[in-house]
C-alpha beads as a LAMMPS data file, in Angstrom:
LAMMPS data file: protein, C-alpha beads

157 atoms
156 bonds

1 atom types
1 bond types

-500.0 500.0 xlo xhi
-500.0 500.0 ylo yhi
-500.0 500.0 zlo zhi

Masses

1 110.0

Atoms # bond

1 1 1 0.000 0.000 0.000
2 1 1 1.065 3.489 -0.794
3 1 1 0.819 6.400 1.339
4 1 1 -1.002 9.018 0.139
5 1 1 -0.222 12.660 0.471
6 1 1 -3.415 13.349 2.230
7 1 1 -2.879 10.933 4.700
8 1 1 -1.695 12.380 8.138
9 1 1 -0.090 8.965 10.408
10 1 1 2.876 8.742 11.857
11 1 1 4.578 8.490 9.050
12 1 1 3.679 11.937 7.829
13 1 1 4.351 13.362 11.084
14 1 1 8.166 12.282 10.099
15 1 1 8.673 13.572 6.845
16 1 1 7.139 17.192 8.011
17 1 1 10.081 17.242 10.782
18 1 1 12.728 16.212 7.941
19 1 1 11.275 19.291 6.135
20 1 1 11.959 21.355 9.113
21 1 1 15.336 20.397 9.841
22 1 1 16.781 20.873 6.102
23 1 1 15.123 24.414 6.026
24 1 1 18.631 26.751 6.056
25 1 1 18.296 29.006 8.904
26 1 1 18.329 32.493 8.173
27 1 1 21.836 34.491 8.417
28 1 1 21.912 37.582 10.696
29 1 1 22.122 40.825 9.148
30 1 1 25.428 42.757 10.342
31 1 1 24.493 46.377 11.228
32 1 1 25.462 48.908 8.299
33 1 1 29.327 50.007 9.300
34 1 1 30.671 53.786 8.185
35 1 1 32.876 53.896 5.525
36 1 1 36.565 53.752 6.062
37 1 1 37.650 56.573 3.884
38 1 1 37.630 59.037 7.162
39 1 1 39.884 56.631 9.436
40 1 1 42.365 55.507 6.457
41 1 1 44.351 58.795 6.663
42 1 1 44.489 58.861 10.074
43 1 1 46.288 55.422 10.346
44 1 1 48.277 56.450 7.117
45 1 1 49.796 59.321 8.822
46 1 1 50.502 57.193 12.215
47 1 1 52.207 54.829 10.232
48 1 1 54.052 57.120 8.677
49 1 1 55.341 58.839 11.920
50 1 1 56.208 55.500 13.356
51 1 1 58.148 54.355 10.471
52 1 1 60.059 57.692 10.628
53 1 1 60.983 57.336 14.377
54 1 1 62.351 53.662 13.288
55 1 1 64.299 55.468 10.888
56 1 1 66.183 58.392 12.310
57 1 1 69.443 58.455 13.638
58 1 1 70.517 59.061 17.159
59 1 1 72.411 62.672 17.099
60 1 1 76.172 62.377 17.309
61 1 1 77.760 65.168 18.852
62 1 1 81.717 65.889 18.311
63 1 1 84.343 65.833 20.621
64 1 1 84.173 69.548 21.252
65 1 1 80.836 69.793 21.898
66 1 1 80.787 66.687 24.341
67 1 1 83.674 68.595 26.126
68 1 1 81.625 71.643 25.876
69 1 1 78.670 70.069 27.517
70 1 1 80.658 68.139 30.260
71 1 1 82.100 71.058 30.736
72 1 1 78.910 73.337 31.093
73 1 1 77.335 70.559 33.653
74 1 1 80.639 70.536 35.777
75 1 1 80.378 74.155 36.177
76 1 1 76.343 74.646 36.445
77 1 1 77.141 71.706 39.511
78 1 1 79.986 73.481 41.238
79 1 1 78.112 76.426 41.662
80 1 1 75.383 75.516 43.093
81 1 1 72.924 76.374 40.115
82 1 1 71.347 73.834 39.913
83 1 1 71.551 69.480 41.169
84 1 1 73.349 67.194 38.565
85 1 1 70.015 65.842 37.063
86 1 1 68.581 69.253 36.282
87 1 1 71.950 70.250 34.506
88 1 1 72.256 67.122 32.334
89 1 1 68.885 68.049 31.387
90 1 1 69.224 71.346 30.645
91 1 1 72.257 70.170 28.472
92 1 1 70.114 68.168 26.378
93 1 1 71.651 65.030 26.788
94 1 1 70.229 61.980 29.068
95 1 1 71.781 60.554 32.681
96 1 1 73.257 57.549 30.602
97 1 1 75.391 59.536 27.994
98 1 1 76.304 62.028 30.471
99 1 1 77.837 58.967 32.434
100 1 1 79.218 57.240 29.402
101 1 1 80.455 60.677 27.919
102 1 1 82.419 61.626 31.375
103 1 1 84.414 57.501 31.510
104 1 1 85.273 58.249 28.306
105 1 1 86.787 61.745 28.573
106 1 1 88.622 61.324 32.040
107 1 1 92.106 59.512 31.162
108 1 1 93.028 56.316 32.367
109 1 1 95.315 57.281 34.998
110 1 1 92.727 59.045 36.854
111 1 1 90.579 55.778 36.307
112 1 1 93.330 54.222 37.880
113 1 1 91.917 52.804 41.833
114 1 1 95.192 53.328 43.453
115 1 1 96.564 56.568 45.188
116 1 1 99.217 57.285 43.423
117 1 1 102.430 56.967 45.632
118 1 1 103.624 60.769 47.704
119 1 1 107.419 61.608 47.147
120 1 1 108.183 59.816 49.920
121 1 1 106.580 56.849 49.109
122 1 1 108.130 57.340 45.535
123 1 1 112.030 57.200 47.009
124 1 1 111.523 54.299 49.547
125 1 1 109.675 52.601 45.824
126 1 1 113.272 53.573 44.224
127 1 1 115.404 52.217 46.853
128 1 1 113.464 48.792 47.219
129 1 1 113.989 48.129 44.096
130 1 1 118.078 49.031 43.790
131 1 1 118.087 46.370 46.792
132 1 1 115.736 44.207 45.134
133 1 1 118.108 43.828 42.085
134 1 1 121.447 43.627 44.457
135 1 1 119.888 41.084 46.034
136 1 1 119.343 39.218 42.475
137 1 1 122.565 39.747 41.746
138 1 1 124.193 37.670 44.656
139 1 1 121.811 34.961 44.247
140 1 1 122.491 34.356 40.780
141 1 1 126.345 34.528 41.783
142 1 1 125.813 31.846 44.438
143 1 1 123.998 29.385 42.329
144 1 1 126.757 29.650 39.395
145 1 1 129.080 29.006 42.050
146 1 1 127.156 26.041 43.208
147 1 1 126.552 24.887 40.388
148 1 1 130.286 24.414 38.684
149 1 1 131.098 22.745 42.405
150 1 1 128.762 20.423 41.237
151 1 1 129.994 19.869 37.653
152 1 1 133.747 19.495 38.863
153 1 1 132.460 16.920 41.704
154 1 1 130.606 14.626 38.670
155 1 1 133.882 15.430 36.298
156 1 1 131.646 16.961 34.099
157 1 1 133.594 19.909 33.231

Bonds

1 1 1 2
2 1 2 3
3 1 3 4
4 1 4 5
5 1 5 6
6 1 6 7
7 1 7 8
8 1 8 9
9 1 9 10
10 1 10 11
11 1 11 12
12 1 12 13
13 1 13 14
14 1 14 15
15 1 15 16
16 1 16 17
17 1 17 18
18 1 18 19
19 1 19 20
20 1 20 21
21 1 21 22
22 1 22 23
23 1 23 24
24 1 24 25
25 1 25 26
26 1 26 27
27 1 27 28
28 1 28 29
29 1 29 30
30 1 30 31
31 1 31 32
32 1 32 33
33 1 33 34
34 1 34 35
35 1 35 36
36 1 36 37
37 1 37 38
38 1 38 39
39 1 39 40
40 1 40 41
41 1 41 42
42 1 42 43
43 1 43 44
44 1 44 45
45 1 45 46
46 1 46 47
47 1 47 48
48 1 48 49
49 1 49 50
50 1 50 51
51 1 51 52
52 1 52 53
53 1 53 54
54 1 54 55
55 1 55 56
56 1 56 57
57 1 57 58
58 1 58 59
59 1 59 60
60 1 60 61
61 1 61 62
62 1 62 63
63 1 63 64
64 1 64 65
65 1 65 66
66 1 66 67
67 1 67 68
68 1 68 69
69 1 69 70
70 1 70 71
71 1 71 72
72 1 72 73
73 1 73 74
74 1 74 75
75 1 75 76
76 1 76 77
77 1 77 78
78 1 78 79
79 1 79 80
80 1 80 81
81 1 81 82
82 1 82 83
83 1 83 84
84 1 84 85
85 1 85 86
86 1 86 87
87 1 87 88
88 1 88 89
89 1 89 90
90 1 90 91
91 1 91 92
92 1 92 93
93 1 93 94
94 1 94 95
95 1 95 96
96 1 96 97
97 1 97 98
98 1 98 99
99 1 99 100
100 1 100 101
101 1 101 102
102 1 102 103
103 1 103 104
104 1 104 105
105 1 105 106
106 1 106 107
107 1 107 108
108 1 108 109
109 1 109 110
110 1 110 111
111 1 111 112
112 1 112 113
113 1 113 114
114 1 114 115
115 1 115 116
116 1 116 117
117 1 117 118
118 1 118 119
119 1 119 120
120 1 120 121
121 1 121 122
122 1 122 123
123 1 123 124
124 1 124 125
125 1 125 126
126 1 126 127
127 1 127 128
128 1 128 129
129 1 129 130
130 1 130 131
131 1 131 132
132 1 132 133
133 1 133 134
134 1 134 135
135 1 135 136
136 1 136 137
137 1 137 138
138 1 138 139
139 1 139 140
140 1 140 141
141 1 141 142
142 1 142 143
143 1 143 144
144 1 144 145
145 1 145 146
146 1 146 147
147 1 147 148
148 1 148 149
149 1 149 150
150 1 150 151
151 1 151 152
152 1 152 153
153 1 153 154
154 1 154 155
155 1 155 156
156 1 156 157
């Protein structure tokens, strides 16, 4: 037997819920957005500036003017203008070359960690080392002694 299409059993019932479920389901509408044309210059521009901040060089100052500068903060300090901060700043330059600016210019003496020695200090240096080498003197002459006793003992020589 056939089913008919007027016929409502179960087996109806099924085929109206296959309808159902193969129905697509309706997409959502996305709300109307402005146009981009306003924004697009905007982020142009900021690109722009970024790229150009990438791009520049750090200023490089000669030896005079780091002199000049070292020499400006070292006086603007001594005074009493103004702290050492506030002077670097004024000078246009940061803490870090400042710092890297004054190890460089100070000579390597002055870098040096100890005192270095009084007059005094200097002569007693000077006469150590006259009886240092005296002293290297007589030992040498006491082991070449030594040692051709010991070459005419073996019959070496």
């Amino acid at each position: 037997m056939m089913a008919n299409e007027n016929t409502t059993g179960p087996v109806a019932a099924v085929e109206a819920t296959d309808t159902e479920a193969k129905a697509p389901a309706a997409k959502k509408q996305k709300p109307n957005q402005r146009p981009k044309t306003a924004a697009e210059p905007a982020r142009a521009a900021a690109k722009a500036s970024a790229a150009k901040s990438q791009v520049t060089k750090p200023r490089t100052y000669s030896e005079q003017e780091k002199t000049g500068k070292l020499k400006l903060i070292e006086k603007a300090t001594t005074e009493g203008k103004s702290t050492l901060k506030d002077a670097i700043k004024s000078a246009g330059i940061s803490e870090q070359t400042y710092y890297n600016w004054k190890r460089t210019a100070t000579p390597a003496v002055q870098r040096n960690e100890k005192p270095v020695p009084a007059s005094d200090e200097l002569a007693d240096l000077v006469q150590l080392e006259k009886e240092n080498q005296k002293l290297r003197k007589l030992l040498a002459d006491k082991l070449r002694s030594e040692n051709t006793e010991l070459r005419k003992r073996l019959g070496l020589d």
